[in-house]
Every structure is written in C-alpha cells, then in structure tokens.
C-alpha positions in Angstrom: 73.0 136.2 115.3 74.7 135.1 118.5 77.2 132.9 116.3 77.6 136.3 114.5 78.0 138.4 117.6 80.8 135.7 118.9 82.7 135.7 115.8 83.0 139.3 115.3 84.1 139.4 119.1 86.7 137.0 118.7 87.7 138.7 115.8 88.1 142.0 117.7 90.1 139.7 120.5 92.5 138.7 118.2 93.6 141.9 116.8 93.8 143.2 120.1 96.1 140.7 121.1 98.3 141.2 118.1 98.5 145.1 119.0 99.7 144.1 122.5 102.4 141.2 121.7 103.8 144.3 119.1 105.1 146.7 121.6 108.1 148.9 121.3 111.1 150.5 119.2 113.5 153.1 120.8 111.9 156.9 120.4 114.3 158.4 117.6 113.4 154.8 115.4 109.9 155.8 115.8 110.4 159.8 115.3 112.5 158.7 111.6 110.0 156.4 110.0 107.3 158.1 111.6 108.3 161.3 109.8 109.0 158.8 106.6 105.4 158.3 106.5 104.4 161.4 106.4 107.3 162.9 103.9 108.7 165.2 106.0 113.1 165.0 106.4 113.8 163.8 109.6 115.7 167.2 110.7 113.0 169.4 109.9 110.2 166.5 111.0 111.9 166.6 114.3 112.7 170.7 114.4 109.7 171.7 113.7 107.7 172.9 116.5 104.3 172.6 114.7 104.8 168.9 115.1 104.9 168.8 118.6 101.3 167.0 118.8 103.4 164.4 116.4 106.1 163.5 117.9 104.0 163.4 121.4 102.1 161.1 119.7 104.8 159.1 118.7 105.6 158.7 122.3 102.6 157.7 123.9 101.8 154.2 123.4 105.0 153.1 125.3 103.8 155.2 127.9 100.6 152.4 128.6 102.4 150.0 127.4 105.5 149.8 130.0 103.1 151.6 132.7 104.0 148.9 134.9 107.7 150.3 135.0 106.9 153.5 136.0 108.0 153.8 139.4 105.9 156.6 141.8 103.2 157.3 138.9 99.8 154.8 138.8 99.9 153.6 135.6 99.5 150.1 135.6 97.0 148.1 133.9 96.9 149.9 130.4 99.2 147.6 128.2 96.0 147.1 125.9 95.6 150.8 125.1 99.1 150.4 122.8 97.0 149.8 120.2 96.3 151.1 116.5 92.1 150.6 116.9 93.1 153.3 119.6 94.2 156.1 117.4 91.8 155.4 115.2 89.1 156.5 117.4 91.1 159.7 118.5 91.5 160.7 114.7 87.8 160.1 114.1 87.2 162.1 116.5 89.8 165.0 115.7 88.5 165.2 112.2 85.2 165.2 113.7 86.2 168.4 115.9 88.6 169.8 113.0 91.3 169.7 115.4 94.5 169.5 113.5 97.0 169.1 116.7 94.6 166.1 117.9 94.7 164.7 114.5 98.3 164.7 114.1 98.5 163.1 117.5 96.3 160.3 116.5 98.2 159.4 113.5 101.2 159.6 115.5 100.1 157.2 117.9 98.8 155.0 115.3 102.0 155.0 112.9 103.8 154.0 116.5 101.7 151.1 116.7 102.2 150.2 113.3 105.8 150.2 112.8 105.8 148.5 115.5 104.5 145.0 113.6 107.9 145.5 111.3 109.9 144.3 114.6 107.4 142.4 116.5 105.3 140.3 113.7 107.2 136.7 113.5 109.9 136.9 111.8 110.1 140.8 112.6 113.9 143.0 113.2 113.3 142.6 117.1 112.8 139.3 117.5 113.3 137.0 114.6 112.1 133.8 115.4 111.6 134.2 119.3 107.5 134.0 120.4 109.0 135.8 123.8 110.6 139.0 124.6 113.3 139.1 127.1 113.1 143.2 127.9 116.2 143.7 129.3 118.2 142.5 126.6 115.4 144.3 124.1 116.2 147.8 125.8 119.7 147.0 125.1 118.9 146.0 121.2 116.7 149.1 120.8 118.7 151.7 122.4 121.7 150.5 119.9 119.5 151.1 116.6 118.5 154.3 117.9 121.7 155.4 118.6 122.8 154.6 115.1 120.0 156.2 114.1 120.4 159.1 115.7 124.1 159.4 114.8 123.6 158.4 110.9 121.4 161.3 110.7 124.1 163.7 111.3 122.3 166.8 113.5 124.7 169.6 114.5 122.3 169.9 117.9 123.9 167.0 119.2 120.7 165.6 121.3 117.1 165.0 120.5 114.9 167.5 121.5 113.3 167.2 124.8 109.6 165.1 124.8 106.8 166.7 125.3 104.4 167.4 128.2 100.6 165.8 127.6 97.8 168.6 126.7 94.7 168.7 129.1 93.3 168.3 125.7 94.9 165.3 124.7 94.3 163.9 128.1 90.6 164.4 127.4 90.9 163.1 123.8 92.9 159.9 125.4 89.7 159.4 128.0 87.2 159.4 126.0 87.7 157.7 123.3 89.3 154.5 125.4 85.4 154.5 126.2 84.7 154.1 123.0 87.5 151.4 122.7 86.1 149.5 125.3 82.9 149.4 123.6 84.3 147.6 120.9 86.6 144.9 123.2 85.7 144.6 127.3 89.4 143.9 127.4 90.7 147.6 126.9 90.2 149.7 129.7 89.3 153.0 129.8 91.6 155.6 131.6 90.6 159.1 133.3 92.6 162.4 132.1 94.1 162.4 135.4 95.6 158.8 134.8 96.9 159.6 131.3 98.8 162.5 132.1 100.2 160.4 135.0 101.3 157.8 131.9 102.4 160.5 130.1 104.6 162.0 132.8 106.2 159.5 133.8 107.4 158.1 130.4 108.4 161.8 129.7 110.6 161.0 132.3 111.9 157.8 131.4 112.1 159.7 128.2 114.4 162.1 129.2 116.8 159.6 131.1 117.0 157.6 127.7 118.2 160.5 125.7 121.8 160.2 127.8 122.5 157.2 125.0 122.8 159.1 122.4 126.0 160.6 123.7 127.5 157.6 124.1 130.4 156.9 121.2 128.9 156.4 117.9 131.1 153.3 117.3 129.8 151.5 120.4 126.8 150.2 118.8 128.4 148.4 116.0 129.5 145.4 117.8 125.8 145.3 119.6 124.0 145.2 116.0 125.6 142.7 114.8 125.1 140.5 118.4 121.8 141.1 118.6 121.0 141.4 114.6 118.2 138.1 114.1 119.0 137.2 110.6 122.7 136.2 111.4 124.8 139.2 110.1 128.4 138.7 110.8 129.3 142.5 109.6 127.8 145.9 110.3 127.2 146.5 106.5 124.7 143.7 106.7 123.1 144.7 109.9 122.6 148.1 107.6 120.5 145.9 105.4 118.6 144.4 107.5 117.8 147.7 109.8 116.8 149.0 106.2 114.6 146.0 105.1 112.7 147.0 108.2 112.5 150.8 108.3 111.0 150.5 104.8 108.7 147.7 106.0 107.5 149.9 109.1 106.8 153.4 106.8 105.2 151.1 104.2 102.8 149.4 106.7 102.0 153.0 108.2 100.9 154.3 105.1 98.4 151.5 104.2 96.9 152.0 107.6 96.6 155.9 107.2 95.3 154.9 103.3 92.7 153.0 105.1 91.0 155.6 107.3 91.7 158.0 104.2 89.4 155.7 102.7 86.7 155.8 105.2 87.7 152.0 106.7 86.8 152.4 110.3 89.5 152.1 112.9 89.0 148.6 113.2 89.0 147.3 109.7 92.0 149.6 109.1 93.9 147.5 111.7 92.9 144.2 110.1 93.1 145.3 106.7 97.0 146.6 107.9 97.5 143.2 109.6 97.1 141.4 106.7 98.6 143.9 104.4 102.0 143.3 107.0 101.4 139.3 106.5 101.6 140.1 102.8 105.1 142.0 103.0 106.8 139.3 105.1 106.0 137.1 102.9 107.2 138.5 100.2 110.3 139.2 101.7 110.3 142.9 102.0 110.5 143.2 106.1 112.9 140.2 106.5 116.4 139.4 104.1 114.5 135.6 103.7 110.8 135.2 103.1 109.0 134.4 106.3 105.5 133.0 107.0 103.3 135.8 108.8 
C-alpha cells in the first residue's frame, strides 16, 4: 500500500510539473482556439456578452502563473495553480451547483491550460527544441502571433474587448476548490478570495496595457514570425503553416480533455489521459511540420 500510495503521488507530481513548465500564449491566441473548441466564430465567441465567464476564464491562469510580475498586488507563489487538474475541480463543482457561468469558467481555464501543451510540449510552436524559456524574448514571440491573429480575423471594432473583472463568486469558486487541489498534491497551494481577485486584478491590468499591440501595423509582425518561427521558416507563408499545425493541435487537445470529463474521467485522469493523447499528436506529426518525440 505504501508503494501504492508513493506511486500514485509521484504520479500526481509529475503531471503537475508538466502543467507548470506549459505556461502561456498571448490572450487573443487563447480567445480563437478557445472558442474553436467550443464551435463558436471567433467574432461572435468574443462579442458575445454571455461569454464573459469564458473568456475570464481564458485569462486567469496567466494571472497565477506570472504573479510574480505583478508589481503592487500579492500574488506571488501560485505558479502551480496554472493547471488543468485545477479546472477540473471548478467544473465538478459548477455542475455540481448547476452553475452555468462557473462552468463555462472552468472549461475556459482548462482549455487555457491545454492549448497551452501545443507550444510548450517538446517540440511545441513556442519553443521547439529549447528545455528553457527565455520570457522576454517569449512576450515578444507571443505578442507577434496575436497580433496576426487579431489582425487575420478582420473585426471592424478595431480592439479586443476589454478583460473582465473577477466575480466574488469565482473568487470563491477559485478558493475552494485549490483546497481540494491541494488535497490531491501538497505542492499546490491554496489561495483566499481576497488573493485571487488580487491575481485577477492585476493581470486585468497587464491585460489592458497588452491590448496597445494590436494597434501596432499589421505588417510589423511578419518579419518577427519568421525570426522567432522554431521549425526554420524562411517565408511568412510557412510560418502560416506552422501557426496552423499548432492552432489545430491546441483545439484538438482541448476537446479530448473536455471529452474526458464528458465521460465522467476525473479531473486528474482527464489531464493524464490529455497528456498522452498530446504525446500521441506530436508524434504523429499533427502539432509540429516534422514528427517529434513527446
């Protein structure tokens, strides 16, 4: 039993490592293949004001995860709560409460984390072959496909809308279920509602400051795709490719997790059962332009 106990432990270790070493596109890459996954166009996806708990959601795990960066609000020490396992427990409990707002929250934060392993499993978009992440230049990589994103998709608004302010009930929501996350791995830490809306807040912030990219001049980011682009493109058309081979990899890897839970896997086995699922596309060639071992 204790052989058992130390196995399934390490188990739980390892996948929470893997959710923490996979952290971060830009927030309009995450909004399109976020609303891919759940089959909604990206204009209305984004419009829509029913899907504010969504796109929140979308948000939020950057929020822990760069908490560290968040000058004047106390939000260090939550890396570990960008995590998959995470939403898992929130949707549990949302469906639990029939709370459709929490649950579309939840899957948000999970399908974050997810398409997440399309540019941060080896081999991934973001950092090819690399095993570390140099930030600075990866803001600079990120912002660029999100500015082509933005400006591929062709809105007549001109800017994304503004991101949104954290619910006392999400806050709750947030609290109590990284209890229950902590239950599973003494390596997450649980946070207060008072500390998540702090998180949240301050990445609203940050938020807001990032959205003066996208009116920079659509043409700019060419020449910093193909720079930055892992695979060796030497012309935008193949960086096109590429950014493709991974947007499809990211909504593809969201659905199998959501498929999971759908199934009644628990958050957990959804996770692993996702992990390996993404181990299985690399391989196969569908994330990367050359087949890649996971």
């Amino acid at each position: 039993p204790r052989l058992l106990f130390a196995t399934e432990m390490l188990t739980q270790l390892c996948l929470f490592c893997l959710a923490v070493c996979a952290s971060a596109w830009g927030a309009i890459t995450h909004y399109s293949w976020g609303c891919d996954v759940i089959n909604q166009p990206f204009d209305e996806c984004l419009r829509n004001t029913s899907n504010k708990a969504f796109r929140l959601g979308l948000d939020l795990p950057d929020a822990f995860f760069f908490g560290d960066t968040l000058q004047g609000y106390d939000c260090s020490g939550y890396p570990v709560l960008h995590d998959a396992i995470y939403a898992g427990l929130m949707l549990r409990e949302a469906q639990k409460n029939k709370d459709k707002d929490a649950e579309m929250f939840a899957i948000g934060y999970g399908l974050h984390c997810m398409a997440d392993k399309a540019g941060f499993s080896p081999g991934g978009y973001l950092i090819g072959n690399e095993r570390t992440v140099e930030w600075l230049a990866m803001w600079r990589f990120m912002g660029a496909v999100d500015t082509y994103i933005w400006d591929t998709a062709n809105f007549s608004a001109g800017l994304p809308p503004p991101p949104e302010s954290l619910p006392k009930s999400f806050a709750t929501l947030l609290a109590t279920q990284s209890i229950e996350l902590h239950k599973l791995s003494p390596i997450a830490p649980t946070v207060n509602e008072t500390t998540a809306t702090l998180c949240s807040a301050g990445w609203e912030m940050t938020l807001t400051q990032l959205r003066k990219i996208y009116q920079i001049d659509s043409k700019s980011y060419e020449k910093e795709l193909i720079a930055f682009d892992n695979y060796g493109a030497k012309t935008f058309p193949q960086v096109q490719e590429h950014l493709k081979l991974a947007g499809n990899c990211a909504v593809l890897i969201g659905k199998y997790w959501l498929a999971q839970l759908g199934k009644g896997a628990s958050p957990l086995a959804a996770v692993s059962a996702a992990t390996a699922y993404t181990g299985s596309l690399f391989k196969a060639g569908k994330c990367s332009p050359t087949k890649r071992a996971f």
